[in-house]
N, CA, C, O and CB atoms as a CASP TS submission, in Angstrom:
PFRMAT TS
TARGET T0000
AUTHOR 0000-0000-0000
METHOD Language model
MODEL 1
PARENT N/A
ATOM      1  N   UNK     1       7.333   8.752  44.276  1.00  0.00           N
ATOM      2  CA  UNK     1       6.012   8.334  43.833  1.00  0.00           C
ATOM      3  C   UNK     1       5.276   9.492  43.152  1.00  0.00           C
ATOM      4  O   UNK     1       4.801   9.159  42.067  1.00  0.00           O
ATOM      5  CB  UNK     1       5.195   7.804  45.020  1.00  0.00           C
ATOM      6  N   UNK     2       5.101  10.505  43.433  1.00  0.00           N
ATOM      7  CA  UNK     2       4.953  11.727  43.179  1.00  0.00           C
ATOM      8  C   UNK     2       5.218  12.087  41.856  1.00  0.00           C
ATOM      9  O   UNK     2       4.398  12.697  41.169  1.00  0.00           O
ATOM     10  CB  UNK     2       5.614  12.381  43.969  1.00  0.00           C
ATOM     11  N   UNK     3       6.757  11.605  41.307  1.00  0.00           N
ATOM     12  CA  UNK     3       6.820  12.141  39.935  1.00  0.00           C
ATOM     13  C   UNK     3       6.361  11.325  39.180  1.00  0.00           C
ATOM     14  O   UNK     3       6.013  11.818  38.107  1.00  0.00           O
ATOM     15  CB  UNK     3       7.992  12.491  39.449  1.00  0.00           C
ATOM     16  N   UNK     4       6.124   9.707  39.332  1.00  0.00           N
ATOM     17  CA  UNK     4       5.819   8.954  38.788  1.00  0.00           C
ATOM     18  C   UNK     4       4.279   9.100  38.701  1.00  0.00           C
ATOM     19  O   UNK     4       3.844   8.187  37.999  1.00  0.00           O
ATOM     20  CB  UNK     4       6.394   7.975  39.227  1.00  0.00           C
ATOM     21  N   UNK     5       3.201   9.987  39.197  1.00  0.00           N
ATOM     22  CA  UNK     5       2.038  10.051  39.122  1.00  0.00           C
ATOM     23  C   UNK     5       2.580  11.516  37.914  1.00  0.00           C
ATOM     24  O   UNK     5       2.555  11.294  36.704  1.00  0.00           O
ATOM     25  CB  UNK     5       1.065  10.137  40.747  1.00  0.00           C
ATOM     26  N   UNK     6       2.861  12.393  38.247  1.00  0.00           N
ATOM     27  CA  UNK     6       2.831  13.556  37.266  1.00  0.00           C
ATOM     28  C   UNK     6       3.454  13.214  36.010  1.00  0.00           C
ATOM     29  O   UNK     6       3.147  14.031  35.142  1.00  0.00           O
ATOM     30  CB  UNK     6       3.524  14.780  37.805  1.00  0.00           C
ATOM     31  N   UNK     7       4.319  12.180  35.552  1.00  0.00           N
ATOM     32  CA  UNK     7       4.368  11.178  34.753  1.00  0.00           C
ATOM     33  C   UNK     7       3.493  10.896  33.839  1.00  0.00           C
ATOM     34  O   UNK     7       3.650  11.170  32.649  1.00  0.00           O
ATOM     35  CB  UNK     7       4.466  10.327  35.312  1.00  0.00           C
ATOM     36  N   UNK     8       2.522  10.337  34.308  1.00  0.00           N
ATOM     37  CA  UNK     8       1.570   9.504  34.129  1.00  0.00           C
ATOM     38  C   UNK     8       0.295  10.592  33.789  1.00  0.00           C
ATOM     39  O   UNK     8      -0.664  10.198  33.125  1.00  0.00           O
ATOM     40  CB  UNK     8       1.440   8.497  35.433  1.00  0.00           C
ATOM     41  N   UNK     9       0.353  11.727  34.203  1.00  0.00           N
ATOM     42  CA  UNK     9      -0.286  12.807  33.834  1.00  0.00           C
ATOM     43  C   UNK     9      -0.344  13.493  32.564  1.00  0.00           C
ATOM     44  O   UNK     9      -1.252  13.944  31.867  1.00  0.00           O
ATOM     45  CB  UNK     9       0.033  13.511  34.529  1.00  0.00           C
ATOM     46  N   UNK    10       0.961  13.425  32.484  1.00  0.00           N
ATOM     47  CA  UNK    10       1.717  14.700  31.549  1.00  0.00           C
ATOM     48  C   UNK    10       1.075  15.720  31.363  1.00  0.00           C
ATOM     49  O   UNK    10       0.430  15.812  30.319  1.00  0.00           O
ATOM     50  CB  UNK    10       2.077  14.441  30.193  1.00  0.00           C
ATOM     51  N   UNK    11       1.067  16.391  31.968  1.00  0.00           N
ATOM     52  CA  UNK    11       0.646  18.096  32.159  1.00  0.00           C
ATOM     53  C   UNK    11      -0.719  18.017  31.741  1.00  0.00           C
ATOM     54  O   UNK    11      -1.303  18.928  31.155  1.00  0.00           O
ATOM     55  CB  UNK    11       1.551  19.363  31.117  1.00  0.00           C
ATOM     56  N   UNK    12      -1.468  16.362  32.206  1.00  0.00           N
ATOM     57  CA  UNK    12      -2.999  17.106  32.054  1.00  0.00           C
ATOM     58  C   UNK    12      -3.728  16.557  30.717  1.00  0.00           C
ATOM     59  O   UNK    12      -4.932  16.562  30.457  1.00  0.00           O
ATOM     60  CB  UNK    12      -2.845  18.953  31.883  1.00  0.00           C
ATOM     61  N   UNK    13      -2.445  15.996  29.812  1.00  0.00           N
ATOM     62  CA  UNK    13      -2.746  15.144  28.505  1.00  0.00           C
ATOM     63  C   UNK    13      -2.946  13.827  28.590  1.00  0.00           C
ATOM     64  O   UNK    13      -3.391  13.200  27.629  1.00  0.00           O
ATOM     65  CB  UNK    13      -1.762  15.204  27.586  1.00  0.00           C
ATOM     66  N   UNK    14      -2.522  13.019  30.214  1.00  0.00           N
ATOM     67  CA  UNK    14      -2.530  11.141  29.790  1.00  0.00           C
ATOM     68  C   UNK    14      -3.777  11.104  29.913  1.00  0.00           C
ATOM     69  O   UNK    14      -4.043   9.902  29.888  1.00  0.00           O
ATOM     70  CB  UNK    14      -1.717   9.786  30.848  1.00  0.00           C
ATOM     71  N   UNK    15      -4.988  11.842  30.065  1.00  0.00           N
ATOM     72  CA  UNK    15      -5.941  11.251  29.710  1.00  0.00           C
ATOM     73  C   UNK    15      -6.163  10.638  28.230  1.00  0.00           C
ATOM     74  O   UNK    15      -6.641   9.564  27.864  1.00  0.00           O
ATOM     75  CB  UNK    15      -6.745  12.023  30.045  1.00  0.00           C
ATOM     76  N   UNK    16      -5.742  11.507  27.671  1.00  0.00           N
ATOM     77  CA  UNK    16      -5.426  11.029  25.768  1.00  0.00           C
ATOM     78  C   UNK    16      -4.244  10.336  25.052  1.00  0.00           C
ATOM     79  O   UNK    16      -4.328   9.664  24.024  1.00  0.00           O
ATOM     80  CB  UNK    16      -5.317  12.312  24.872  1.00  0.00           C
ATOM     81  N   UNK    17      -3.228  10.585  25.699  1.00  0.00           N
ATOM     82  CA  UNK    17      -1.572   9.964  25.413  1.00  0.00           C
ATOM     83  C   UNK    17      -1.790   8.531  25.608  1.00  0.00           C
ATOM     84  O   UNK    17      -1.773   7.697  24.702  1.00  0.00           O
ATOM     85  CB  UNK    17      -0.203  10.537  26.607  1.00  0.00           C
ATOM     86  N   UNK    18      -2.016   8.277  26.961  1.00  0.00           N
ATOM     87  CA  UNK    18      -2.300   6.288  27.300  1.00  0.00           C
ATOM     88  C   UNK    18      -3.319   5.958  26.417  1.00  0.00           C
ATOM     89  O   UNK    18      -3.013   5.591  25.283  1.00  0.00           O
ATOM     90  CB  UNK    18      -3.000   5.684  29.096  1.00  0.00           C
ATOM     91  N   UNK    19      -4.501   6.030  26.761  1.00  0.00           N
ATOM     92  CA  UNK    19      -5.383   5.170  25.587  1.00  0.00           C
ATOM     93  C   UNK    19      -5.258   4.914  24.277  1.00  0.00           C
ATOM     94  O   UNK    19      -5.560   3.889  23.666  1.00  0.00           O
ATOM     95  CB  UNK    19      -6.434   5.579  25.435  1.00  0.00           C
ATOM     96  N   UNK    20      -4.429   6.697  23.583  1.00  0.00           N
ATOM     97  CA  UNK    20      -3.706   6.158  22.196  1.00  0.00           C
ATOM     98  C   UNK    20      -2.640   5.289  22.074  1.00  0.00           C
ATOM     99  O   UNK    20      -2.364   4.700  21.029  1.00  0.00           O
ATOM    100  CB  UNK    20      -3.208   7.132  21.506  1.00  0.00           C
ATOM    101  N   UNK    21      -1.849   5.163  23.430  1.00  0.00           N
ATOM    102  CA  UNK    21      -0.977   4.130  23.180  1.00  0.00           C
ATOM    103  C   UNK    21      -1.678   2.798  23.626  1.00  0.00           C
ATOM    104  O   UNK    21      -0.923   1.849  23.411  1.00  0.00           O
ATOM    105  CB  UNK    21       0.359   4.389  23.894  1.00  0.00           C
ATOM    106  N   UNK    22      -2.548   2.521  24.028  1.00  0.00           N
ATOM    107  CA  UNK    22      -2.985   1.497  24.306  1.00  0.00           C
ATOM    108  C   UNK    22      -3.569   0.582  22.342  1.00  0.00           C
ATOM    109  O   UNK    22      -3.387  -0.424  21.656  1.00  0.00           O
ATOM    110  CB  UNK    22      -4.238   2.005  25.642  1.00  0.00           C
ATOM    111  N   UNK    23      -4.278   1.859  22.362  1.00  0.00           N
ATOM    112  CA  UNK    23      -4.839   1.695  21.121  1.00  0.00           C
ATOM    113  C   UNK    23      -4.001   1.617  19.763  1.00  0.00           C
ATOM    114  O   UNK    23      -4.577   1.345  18.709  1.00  0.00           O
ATOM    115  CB  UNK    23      -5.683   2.694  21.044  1.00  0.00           C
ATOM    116  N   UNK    24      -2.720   1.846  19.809  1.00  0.00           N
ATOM    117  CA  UNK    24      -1.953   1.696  18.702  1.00  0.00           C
ATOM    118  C   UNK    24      -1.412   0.328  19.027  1.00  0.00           C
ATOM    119  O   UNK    24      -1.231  -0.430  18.074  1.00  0.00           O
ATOM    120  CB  UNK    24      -0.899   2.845  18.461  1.00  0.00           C
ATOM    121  N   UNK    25      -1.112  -0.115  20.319  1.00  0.00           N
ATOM    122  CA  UNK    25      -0.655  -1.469  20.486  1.00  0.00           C
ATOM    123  C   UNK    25      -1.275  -2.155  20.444  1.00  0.00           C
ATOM    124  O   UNK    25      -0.753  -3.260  20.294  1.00  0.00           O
ATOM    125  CB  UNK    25      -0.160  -1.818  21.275  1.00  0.00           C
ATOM    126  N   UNK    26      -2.918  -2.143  20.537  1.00  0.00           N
ATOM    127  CA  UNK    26      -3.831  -3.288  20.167  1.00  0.00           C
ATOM    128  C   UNK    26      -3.522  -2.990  18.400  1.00  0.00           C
ATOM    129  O   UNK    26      -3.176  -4.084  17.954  1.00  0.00           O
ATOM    130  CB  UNK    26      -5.760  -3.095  20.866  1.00  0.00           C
ATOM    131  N   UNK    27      -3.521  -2.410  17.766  1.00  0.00           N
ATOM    132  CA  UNK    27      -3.732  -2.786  16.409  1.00  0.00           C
ATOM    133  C   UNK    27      -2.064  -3.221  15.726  1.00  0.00           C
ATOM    134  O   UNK    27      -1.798  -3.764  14.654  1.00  0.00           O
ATOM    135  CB  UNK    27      -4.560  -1.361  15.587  1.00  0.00           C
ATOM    136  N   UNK    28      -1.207  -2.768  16.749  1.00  0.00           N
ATOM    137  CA  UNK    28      -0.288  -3.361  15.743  1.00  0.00           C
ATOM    138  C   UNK    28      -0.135  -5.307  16.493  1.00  0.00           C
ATOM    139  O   UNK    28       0.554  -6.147  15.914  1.00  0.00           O
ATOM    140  CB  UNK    28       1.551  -2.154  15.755  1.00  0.00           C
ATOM    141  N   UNK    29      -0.604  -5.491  17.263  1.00  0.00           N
ATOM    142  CA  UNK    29      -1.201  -6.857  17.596  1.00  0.00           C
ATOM    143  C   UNK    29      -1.905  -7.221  17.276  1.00  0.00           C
ATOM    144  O   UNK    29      -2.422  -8.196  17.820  1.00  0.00           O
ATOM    145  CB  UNK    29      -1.486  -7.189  18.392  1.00  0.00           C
ATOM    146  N   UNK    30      -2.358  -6.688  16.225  1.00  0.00           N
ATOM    147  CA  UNK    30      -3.597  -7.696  15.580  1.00  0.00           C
ATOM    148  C   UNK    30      -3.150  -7.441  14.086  1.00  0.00           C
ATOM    149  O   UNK    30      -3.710  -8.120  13.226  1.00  0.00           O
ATOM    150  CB  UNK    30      -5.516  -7.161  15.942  1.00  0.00           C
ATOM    151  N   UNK    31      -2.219  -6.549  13.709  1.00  0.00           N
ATOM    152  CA  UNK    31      -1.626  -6.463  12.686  1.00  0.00           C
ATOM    153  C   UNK    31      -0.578  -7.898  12.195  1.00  0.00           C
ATOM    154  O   UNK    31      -0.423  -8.464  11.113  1.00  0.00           O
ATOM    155  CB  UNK    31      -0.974  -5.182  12.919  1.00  0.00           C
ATOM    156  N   UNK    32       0.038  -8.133  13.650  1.00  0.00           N
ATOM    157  CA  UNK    32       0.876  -9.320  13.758  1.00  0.00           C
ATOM    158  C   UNK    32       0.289 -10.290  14.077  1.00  0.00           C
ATOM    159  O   UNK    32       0.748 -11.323  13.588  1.00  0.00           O
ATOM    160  CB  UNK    32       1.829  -9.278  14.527  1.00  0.00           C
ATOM    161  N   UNK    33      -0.493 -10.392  14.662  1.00  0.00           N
ATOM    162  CA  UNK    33      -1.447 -11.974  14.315  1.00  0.00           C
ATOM    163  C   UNK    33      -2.098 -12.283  13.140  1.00  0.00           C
ATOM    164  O   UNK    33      -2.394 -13.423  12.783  1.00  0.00           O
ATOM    165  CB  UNK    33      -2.657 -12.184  15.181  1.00  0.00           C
ATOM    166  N   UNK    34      -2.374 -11.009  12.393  1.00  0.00           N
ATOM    167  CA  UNK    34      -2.812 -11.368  11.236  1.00  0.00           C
ATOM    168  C   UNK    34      -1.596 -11.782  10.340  1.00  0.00           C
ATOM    169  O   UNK    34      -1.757 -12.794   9.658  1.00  0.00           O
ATOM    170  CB  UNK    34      -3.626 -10.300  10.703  1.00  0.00           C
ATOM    171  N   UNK    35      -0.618 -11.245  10.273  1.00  0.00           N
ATOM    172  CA  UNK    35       1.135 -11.705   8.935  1.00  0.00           C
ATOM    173  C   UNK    35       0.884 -13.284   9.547  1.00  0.00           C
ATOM    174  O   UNK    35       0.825 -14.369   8.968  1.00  0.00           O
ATOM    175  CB  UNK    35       3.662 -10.684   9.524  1.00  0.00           C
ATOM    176  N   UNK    36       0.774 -12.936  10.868  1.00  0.00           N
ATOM    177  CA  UNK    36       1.328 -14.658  11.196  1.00  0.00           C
ATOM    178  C   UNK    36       0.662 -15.386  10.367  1.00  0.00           C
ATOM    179  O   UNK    36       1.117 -15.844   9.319  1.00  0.00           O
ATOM    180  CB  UNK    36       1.030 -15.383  12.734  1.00  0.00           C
ATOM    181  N   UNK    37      -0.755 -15.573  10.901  1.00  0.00           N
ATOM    182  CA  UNK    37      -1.824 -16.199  10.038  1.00  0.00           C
ATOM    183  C   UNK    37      -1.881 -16.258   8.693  1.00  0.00           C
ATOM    184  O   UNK    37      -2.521 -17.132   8.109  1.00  0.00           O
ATOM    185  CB  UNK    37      -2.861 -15.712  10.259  1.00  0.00           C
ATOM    186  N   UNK    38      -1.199 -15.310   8.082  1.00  0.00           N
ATOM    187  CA  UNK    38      -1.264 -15.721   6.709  1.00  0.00           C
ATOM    188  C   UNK    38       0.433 -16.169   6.196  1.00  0.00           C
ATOM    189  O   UNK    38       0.772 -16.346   5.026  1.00  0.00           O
ATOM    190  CB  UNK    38      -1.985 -14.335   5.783  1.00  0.00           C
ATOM    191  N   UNK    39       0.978 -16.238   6.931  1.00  0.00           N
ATOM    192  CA  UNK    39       2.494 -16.462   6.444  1.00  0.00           C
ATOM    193  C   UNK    39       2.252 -18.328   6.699  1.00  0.00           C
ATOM    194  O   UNK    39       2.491 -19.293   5.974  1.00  0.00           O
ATOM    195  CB  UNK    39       4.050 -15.425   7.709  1.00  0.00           C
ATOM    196  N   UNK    40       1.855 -18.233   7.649  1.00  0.00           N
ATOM    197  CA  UNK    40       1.474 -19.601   7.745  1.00  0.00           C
ATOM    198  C   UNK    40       0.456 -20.434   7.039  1.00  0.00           C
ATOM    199  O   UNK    40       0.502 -21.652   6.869  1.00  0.00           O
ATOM    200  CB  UNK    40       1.197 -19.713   8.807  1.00  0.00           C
ATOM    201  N   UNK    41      -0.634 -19.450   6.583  1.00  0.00           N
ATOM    202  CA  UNK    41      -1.832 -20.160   5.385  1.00  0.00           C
ATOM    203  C   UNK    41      -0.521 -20.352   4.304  1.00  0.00           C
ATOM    204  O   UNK    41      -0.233 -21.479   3.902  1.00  0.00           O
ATOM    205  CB  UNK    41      -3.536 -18.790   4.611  1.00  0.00           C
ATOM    206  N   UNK    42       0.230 -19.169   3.882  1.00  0.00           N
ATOM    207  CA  UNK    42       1.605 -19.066   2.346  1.00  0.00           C
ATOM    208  C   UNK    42       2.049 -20.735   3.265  1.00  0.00           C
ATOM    209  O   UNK    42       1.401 -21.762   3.063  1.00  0.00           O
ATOM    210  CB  UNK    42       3.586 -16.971   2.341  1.00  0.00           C
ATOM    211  N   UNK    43       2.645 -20.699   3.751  1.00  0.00           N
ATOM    212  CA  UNK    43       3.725 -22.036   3.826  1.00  0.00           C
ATOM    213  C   UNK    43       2.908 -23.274   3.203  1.00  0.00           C
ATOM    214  O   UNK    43       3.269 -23.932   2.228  1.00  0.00           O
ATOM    215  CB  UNK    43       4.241 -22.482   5.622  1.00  0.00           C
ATOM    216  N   UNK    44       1.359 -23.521   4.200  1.00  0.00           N
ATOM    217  CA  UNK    44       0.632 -24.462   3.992  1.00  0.00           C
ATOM    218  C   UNK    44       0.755 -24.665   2.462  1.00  0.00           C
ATOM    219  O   UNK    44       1.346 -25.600   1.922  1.00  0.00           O
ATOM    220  CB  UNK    44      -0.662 -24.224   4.547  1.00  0.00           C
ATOM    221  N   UNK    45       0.017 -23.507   1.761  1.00  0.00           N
ATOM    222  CA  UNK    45       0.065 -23.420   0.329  1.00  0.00           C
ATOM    223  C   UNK    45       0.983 -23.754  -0.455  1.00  0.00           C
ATOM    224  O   UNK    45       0.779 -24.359  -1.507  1.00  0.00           O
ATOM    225  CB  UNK    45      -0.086 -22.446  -0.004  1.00  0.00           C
ATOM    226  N   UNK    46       2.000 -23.432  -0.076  1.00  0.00           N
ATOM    227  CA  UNK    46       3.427 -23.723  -0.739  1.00  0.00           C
ATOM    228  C   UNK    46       3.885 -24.838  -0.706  1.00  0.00           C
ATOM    229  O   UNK    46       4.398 -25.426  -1.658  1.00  0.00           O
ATOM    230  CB  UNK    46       4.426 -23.080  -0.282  1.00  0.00           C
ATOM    231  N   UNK    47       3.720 -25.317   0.601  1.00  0.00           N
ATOM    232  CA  UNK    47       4.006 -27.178   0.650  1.00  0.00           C
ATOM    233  C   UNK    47       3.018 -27.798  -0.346  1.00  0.00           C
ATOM    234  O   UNK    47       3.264 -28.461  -1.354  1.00  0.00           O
ATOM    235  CB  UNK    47       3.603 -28.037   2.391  1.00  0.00           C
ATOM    236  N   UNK    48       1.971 -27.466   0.121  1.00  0.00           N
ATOM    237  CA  UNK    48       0.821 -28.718  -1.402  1.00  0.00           C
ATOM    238  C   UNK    48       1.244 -28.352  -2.546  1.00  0.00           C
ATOM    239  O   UNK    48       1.598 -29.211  -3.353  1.00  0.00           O
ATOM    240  CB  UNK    48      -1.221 -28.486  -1.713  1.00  0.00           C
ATOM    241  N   UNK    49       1.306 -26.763  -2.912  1.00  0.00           N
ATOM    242  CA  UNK    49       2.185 -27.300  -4.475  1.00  0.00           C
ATOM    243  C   UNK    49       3.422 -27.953  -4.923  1.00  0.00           C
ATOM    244  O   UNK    49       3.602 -28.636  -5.931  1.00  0.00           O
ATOM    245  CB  UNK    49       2.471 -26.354  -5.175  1.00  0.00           C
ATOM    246  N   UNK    50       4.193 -27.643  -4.050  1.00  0.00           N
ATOM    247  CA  UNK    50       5.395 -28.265  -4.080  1.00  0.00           C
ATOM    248  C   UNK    50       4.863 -30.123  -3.898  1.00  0.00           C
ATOM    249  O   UNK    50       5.211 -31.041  -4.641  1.00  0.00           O
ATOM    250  CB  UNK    50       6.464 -27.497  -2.702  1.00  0.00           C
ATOM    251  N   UNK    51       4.019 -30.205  -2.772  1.00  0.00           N
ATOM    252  CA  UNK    51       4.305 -31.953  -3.092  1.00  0.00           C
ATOM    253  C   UNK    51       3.258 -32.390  -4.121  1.00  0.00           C
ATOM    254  O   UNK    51       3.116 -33.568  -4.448  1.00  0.00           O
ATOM    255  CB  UNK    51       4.066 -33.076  -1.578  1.00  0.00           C
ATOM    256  N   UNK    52       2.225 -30.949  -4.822  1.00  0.00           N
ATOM    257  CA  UNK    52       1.332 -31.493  -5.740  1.00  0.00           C
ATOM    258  C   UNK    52       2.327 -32.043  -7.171  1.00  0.00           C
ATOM    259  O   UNK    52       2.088 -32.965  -7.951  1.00  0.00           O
ATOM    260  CB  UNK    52       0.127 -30.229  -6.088  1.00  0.00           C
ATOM    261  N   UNK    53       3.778 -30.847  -7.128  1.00  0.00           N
ATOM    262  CA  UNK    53       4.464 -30.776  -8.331  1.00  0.00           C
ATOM    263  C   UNK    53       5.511 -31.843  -8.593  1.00  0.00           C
ATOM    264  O   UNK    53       6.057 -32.158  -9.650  1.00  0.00           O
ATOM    265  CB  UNK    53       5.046 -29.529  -8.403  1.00  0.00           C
ATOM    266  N   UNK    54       5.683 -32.417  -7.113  1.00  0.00           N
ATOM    267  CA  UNK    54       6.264 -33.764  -7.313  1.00  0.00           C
ATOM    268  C   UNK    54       5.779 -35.088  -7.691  1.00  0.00           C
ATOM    269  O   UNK    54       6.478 -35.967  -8.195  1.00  0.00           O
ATOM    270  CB  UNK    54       6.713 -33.999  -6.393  1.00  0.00           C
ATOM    271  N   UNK    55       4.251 -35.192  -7.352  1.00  0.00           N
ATOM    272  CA  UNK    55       3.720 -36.289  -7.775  1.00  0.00           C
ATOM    273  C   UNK    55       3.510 -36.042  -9.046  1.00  0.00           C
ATOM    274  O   UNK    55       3.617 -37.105  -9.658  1.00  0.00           O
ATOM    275  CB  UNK    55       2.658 -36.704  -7.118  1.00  0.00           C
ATOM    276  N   UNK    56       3.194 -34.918  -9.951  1.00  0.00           N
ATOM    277  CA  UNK    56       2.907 -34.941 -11.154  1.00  0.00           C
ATOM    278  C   UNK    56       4.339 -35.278 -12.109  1.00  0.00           C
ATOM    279  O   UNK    56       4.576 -36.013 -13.068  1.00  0.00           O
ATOM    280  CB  UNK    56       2.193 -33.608 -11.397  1.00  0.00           C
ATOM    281  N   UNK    57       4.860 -34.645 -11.565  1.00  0.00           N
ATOM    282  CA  UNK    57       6.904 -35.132 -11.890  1.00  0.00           C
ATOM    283  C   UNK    57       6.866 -36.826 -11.795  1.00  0.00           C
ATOM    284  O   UNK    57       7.093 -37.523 -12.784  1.00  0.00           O
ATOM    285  CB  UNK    57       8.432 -34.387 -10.098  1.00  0.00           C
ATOM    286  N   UNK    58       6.587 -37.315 -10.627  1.00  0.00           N
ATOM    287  CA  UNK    58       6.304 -38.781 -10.374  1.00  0.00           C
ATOM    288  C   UNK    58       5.536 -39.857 -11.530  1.00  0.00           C
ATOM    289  O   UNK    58       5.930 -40.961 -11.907  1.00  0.00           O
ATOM    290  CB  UNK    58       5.413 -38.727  -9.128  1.00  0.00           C
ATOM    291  N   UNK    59       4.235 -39.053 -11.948  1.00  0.00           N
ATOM    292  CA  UNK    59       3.108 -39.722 -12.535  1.00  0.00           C
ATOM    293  C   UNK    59       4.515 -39.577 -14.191  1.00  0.00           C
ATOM    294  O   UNK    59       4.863 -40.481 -14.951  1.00  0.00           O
ATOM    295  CB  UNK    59       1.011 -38.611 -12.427  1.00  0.00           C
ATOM    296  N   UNK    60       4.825 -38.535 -14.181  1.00  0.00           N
ATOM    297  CA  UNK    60       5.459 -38.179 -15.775  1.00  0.00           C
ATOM    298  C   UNK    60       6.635 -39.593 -16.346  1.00  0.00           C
ATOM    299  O   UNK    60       6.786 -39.983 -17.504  1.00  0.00           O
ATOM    300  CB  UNK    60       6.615 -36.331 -15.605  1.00  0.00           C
ATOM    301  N   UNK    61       7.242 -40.054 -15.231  1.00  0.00           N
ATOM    302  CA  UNK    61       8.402 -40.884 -15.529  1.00  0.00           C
ATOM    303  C   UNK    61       7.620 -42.190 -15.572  1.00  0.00           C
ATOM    304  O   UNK    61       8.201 -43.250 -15.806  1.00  0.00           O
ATOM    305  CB  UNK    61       9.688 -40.813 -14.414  1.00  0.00           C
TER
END
C-alpha cells in the first residue's frame, strides 16, 4: 500500500501530474464527442443530398 501511495505522489509532483492528466482526458473527450457529432451531422447531410439527387434524377426521366 505504501508504494502505491508514493506512486501516486511522485516525488512530490502528483499534485500537478494527476490534474494534468485529468485535464487532458477531459478535452480529448470532448474532442471525441465533438468528431462524433459532426461525423454524424456529415452522414445526415450526405443522405439528403444523395436522396435530394435522386429525386431530381427521378423528376428528369
Amino acid at each position: 500500500m505504501e508504494r502505491i501511495v508514493e506512486f501516486m505522489a511522485m516525488g512530490g509532483y502528483g499534485t500537478y501530474v494527476w490534474p494534468a492528466f485529468g485535464v487532458v482526458l477531459a478535452v480529448m473527450a470532448l474532442l471525441w464527442f465533438a468528431s462524433m457529432r459532426g461525423w454524424r451531422k456529415s452522414e445526415l447531410d450526405l443522405r439528403a443530398l444523395r436522396e435530394s439527387r435522386r429525386q431530381e434524377e427521378i423528376a428528369k426521366e
